[in-house]
C-alpha positions as CSV (number, residue, x, y, z in Angstrom):
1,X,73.4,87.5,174.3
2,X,72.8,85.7,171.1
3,X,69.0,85.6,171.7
4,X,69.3,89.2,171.9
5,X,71.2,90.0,168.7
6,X,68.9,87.6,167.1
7,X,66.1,89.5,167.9
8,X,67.8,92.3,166.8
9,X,68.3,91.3,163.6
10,X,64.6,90.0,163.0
11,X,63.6,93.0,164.0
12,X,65.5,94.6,161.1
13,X,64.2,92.0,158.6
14,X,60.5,92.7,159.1
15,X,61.0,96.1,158.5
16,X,62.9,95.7,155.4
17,X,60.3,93.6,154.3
18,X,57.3,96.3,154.8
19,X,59.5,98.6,152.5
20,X,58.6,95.8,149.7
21,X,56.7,97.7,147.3
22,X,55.5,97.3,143.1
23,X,57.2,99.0,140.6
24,X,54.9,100.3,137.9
25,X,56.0,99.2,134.0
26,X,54.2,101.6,131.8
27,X,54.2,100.1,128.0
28,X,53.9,102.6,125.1
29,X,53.1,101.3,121.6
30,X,54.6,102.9,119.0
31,X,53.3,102.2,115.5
32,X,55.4,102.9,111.8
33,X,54.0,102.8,108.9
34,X,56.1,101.3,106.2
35,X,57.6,103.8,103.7
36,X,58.6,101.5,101.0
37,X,56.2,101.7,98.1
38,X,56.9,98.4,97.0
39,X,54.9,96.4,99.8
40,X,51.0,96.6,100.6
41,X,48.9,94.8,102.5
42,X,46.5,92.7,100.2
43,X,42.8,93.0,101.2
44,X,40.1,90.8,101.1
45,X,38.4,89.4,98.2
46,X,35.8,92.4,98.0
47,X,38.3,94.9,97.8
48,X,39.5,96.1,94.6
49,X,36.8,95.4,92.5
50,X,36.3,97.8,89.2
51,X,33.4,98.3,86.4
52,X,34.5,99.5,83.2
53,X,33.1,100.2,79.4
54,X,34.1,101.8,76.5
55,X,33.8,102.5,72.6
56,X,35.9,102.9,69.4
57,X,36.6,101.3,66.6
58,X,37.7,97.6,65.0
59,X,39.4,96.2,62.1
60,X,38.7,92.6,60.6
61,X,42.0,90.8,58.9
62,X,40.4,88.0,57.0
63,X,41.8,86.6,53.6
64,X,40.8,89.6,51.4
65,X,40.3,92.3,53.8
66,X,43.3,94.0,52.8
67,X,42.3,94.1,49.2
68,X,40.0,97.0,51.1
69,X,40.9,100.6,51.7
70,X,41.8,101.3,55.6
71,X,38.4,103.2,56.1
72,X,36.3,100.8,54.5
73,X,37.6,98.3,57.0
74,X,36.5,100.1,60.3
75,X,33.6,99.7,62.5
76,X,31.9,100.5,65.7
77,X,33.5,98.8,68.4
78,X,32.1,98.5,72.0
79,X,33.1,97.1,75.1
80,X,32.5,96.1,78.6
81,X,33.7,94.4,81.9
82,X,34.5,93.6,85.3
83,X,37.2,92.2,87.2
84,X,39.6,92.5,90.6
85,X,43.1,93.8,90.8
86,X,44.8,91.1,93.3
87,X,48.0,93.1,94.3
88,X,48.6,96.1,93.2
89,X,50.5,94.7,90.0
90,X,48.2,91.3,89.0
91,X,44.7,91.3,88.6
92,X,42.2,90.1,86.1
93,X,39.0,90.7,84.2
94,X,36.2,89.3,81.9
95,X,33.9,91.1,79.4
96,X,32.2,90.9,76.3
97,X,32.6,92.7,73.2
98,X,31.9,92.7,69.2
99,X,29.3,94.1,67.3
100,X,30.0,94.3,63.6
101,X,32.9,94.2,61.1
102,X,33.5,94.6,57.6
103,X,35.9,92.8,54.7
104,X,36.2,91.2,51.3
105,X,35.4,87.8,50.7
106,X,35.4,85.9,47.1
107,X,32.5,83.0,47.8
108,X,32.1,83.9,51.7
109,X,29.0,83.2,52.6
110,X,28.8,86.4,54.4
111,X,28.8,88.4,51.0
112,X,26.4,91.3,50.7
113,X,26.3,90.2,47.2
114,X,28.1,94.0,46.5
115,X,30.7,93.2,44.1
116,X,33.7,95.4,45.4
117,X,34.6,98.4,43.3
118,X,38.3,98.2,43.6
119,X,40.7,96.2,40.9
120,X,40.1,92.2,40.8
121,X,42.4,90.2,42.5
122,X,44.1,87.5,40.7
123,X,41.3,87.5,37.7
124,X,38.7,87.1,40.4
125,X,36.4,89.9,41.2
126,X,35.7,90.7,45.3
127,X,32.4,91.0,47.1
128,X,31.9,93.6,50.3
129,X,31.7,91.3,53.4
130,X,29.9,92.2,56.7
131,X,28.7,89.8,59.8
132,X,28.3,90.5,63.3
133,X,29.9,88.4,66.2
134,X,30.4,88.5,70.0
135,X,33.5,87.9,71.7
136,X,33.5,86.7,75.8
137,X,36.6,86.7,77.1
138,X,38.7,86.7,80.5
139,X,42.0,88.7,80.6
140,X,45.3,88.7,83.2
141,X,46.2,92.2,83.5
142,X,49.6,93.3,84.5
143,X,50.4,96.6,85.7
144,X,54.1,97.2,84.4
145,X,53.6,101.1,86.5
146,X,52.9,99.5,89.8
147,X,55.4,96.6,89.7
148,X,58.5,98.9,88.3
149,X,57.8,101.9,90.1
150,X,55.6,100.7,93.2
151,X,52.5,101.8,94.7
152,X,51.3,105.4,94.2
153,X,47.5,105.8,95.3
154,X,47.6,109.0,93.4
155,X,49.6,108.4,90.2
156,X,47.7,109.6,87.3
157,X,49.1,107.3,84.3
158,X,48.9,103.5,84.6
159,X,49.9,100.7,82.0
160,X,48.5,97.4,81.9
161,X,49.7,94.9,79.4
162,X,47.5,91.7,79.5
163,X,47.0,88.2,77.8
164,X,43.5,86.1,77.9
165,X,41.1,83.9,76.2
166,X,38.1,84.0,75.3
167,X,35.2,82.7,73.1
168,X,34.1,84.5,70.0
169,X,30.5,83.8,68.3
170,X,29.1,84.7,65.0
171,X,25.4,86.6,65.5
172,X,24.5,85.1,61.7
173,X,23.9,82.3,59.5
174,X,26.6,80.0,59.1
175,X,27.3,80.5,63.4
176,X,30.4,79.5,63.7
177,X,32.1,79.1,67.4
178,X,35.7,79.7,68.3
179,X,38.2,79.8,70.5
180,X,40.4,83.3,70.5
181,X,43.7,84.2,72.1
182,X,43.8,88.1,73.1
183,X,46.5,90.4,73.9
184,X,46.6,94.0,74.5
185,X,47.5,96.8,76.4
186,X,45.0,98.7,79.2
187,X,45.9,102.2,80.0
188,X,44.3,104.2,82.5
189,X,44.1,108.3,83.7
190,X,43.3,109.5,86.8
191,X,40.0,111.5,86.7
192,X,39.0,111.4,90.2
193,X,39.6,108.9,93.6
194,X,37.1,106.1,91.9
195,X,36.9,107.0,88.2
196,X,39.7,107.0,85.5
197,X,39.6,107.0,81.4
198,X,40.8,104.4,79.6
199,X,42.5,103.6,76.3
200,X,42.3,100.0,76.2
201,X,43.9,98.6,72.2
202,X,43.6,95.3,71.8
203,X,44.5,92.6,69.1
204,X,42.0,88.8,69.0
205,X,43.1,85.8,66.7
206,X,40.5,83.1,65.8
207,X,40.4,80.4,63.5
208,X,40.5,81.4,59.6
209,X,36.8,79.3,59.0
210,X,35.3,81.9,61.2
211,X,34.4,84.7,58.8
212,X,33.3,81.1,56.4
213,X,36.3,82.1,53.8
214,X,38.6,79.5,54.2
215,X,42.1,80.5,52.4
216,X,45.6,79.9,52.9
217,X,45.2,81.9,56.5
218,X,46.1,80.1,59.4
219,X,44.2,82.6,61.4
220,X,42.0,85.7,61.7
221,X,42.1,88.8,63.4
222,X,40.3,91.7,65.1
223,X,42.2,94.5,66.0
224,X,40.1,97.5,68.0
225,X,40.9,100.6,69.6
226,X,38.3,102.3,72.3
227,X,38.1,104.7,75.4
228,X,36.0,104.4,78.1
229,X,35.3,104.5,82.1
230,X,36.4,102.4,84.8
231,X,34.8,103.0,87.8
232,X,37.2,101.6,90.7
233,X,34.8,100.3,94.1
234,X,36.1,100.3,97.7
235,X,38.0,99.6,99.0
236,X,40.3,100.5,95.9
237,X,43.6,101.8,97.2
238,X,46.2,99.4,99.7
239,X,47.6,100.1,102.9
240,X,51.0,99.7,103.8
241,X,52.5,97.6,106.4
242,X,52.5,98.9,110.0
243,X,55.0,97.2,112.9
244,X,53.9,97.7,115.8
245,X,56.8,98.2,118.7
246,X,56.1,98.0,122.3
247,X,58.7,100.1,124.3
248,X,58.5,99.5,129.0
249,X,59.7,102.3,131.1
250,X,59.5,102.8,134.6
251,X,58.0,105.4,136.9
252,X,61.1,107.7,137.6
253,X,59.2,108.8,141.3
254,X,58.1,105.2,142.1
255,X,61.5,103.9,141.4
256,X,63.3,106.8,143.1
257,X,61.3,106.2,146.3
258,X,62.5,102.6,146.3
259,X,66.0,103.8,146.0
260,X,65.7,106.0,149.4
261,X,64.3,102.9,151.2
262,X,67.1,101.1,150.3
263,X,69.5,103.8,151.1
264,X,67.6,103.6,154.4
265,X,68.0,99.9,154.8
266,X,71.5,100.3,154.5
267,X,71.4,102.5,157.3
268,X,70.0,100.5,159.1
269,X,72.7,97.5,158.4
270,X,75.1,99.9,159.1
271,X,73.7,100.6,162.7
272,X,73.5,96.6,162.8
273,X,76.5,95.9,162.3
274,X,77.8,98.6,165.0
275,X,75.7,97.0,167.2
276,X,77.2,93.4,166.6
277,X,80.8,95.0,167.2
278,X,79.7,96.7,170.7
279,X,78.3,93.2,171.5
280,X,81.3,92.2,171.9
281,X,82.0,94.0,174.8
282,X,78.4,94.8,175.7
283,X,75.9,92.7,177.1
284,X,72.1,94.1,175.8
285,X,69.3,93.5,177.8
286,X,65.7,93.6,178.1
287,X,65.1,95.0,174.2
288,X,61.2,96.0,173.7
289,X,60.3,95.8,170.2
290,X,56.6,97.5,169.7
291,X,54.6,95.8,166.9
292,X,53.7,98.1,164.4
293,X,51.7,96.3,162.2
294,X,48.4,96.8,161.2
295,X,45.2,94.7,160.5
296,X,43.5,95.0,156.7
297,X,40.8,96.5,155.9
298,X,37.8,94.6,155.7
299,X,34.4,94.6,153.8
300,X,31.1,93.1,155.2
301,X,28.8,92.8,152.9
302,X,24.5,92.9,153.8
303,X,21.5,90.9,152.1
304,X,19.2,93.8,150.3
305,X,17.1,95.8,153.3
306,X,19.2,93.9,156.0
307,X,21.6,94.9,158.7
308,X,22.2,91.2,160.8
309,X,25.4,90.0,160.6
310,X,26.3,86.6,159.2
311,X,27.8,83.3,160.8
312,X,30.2,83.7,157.7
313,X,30.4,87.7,158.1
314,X,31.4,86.8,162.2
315,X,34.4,84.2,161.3
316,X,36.4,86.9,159.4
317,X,35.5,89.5,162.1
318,X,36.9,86.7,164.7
319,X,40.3,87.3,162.4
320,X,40.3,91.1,162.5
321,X,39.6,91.4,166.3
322,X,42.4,89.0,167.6
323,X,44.5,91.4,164.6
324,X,43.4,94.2,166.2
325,X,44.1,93.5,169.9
326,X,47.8,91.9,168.9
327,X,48.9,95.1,167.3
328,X,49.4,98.3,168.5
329,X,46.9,99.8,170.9
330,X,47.0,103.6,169.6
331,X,45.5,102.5,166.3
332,X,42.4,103.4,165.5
333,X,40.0,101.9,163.3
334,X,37.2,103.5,161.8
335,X,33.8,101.7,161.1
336,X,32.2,103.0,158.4
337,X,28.5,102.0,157.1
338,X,26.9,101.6,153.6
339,X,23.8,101.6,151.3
340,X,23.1,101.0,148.1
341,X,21.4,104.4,146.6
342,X,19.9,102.1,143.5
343,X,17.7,100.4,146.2
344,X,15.5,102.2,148.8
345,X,14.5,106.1,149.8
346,X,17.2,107.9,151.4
347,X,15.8,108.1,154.7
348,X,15.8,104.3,154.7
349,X,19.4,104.3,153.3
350,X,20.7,106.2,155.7
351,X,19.1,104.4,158.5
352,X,20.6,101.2,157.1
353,X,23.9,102.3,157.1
354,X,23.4,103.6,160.4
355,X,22.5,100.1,161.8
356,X,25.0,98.0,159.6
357,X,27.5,100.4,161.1
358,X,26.4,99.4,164.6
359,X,25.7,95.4,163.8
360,X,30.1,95.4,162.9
361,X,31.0,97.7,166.0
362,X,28.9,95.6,168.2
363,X,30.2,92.4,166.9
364,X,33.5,93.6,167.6
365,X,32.9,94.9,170.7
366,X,30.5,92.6,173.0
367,X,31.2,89.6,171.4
368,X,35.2,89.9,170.1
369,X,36.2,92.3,173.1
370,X,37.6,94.4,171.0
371,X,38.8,97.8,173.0
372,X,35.7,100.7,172.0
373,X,38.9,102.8,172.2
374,X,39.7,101.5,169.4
375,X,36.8,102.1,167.7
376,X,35.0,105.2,166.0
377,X,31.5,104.7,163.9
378,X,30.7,106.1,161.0
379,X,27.7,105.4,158.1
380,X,27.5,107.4,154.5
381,X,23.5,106.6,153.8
382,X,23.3,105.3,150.4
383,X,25.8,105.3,148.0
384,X,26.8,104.6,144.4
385,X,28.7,101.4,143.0
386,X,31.9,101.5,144.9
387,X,34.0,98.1,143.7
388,X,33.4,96.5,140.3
389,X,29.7,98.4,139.3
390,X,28.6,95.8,141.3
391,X,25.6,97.4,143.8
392,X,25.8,94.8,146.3
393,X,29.3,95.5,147.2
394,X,27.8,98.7,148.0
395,X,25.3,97.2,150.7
396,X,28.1,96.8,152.9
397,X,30.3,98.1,156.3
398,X,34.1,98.9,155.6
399,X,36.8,98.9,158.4
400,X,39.9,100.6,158.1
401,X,42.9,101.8,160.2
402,X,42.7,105.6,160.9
403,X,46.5,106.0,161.8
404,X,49.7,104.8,161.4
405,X,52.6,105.1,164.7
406,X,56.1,104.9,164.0
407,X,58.1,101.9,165.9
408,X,60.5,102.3,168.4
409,X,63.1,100.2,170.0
410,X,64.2,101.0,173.4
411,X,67.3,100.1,175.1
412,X,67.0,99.8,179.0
């Protein structure tokens, strides 16, 4: 009796187990861009790079210079230089620029020996002063637009404040060297994606020697207005942070067909358990419970041109015919036969498939005593790549069950 309802409930088991099945997690990325104009992401150091030059005018504050009227003080001024914006608010530059510039000196040695024809100053008379210099200098601008009111690719004003150094030369005899300290402001107008005009006004101190008319001065300085070009390189805009979120979802059919199996497993513990309470009163005999498992497929592979089975080939058919004849008897399993169509005519292709076809149902057969029942032959000729674009798991013989029966317990 308890070997019976043991049996039973075995039985059960191995059926709930060939209702296992995988349940399909489909992943969707979802990807948001940031919309807060204060953050970027910084690019690499090639990005951002930007070429500019301009013109205008300058103004020389020496000693005397003031002596002057303001339009005999002004000269050409012109400009040039490169640099990289960092962020969107910090970046820097060098150039060059200078020319010439104009004053009064009283025993400069830059004198054009043109006594000046204004009013003497202090009893001594003035003479018209003029030199030309060169100025190299690196500046740290920062954009006040950007880090107040955030990243706008398309924003047509910008203003730059910036503070630097530099290293301004006299081009004539006495050549004097010194060190400068810069300030200014850089402002910029959208033209186009890469080009904008520029106002750039900037004020330079140096030393009081340099213009060789030493007074009471501390320092010099060179005030100059100009416009120009910049032309921005790429990349020249910055992207904005993306975050990237990953959402899993199940297959609604998949995971609905799981739910009726289990609905049908509890069925089936229901019936159990109706069983176990007759058993009490009943005594069950002589329960047949018909397999209904199947043997897996199987792939035989084939050297190139060949159709002989191998030693190796012949172990795992060993396997699949003792599968075969513990299982079920109305199952059929077909043996089907193939070539590789990259190798070979078609006539030869089909013969091989033909006779690798045979080789396994033989095998089977003579050797295995498989039932030919059981059995049906098959061959496709050549073939393209069937598993992995690999062609020689193309050269090969595949055999598969043809049906499935249902089980059935019988009570005698």
């Amino acid at each position: 009796m308890n070997k019976t309802l043991l049996s039973i409930a075995l039985g059960l088991s191995i059926s709930a187990a060939s209702y296992g099945q995988t349940l399909t997690i489909k992943r969707d990325s979802v990807v948001t861009v940031s919309d807060d104009q204060y953050k970027v992401v910084t690019n690499r150091f090639f990005d951002n790079w930007f070429f500019g030059a301009g013109a205008g005018a300058q103004m020389y504050f020496g000693d005397h210079n003031k002596q002057a009227k303001f339009g005999e003080r002004l000269t050409p001024y012109f400009h040039g230089y490169i640099g990289k914006w960092f962020s969107p608010g910090i970046g820097v530059r060098v150039g060059v620029d200078g020319l010439k510039v104009k004053g009064l000196t009283q025993f400069g040695p830059h004198s054009t020996g043109v006594q000046y024809d204004g009013k003497p100053w202090d009893g001594y008379w003035l003479y018209n002063e003029e030199f030309g210099y060169w100025h190299l200098r690196g500046d740290v601008l920062f954009n006040l637009t950007n880090i107040l009111d955030g990243f706008k690719p398309n924003r047509f004003y910008n203003v730059s404040p910036y503070a630097g150094l530099g290293w301004m030369v006299t081009t004539e005899t006495p050549n004097e060297r010194e060190v400068s300290a810069n300030i200014g402001v850089y402002n910029t107008f959208r033209l186009a994606n890469a080009l904008d005009l520029t106002l750039d006004v900037r004020g330079a101190m140096v030393h009081d020697r340099f213009d060789g008319d030493e007074g009471n001065r501390r320092n010099d300085g060179i005030l100059s207005a100009s416009l120009g070009l910049v032309y921005r390189f790429n990349k020249r805009d910055w992207d904005k942070p993306t975050q990237i979120k990953v959402t899993e979802s199940y297959d609604e059919a998949q995971l609905q067909a799981i739910l009726d199996r289990l609905k049908q497993l509890e069925s089936d513990n229901d019936a159990l358990r109706k069983l176990l309470a007759q058993a009490k009163d009943t005594t069950i005999t002589n329960i047949n419970v018909k397999r209904n498992m199947l043997a897996a497929p199987i792939l035989v592979t084939f050297p190139i041109n060949k159709s002989t089975v191998s030693n190796e080939a012949r172990v795992n058919l060993g396997f699949f015919a003792k599968l075969i004849k513990e299982t079920n008897p109305n199952f059929v399993y077909s043996i089907t036969g193939y070539a590789d169509e990259g190798t070979g005519t078609p006539a030869i292709n089909e013969r091989l498939s033909r006779e690798r076809a045979d080789a396994i149902y033989n095998v089977l057969v003579n050797e295995f005593k498989v039932n030919p029942n059981q059995l049906k032959k098959d061959h496709k000729g050549g073939v393209a790549n069937m598993f992995y674009n690999d062609p020689r798991l193309s050269r090969a013989v595949i055999t598969i069950a043809d049906l499935l029966l249902n089980e059935k317990i019988e009570e005698n």
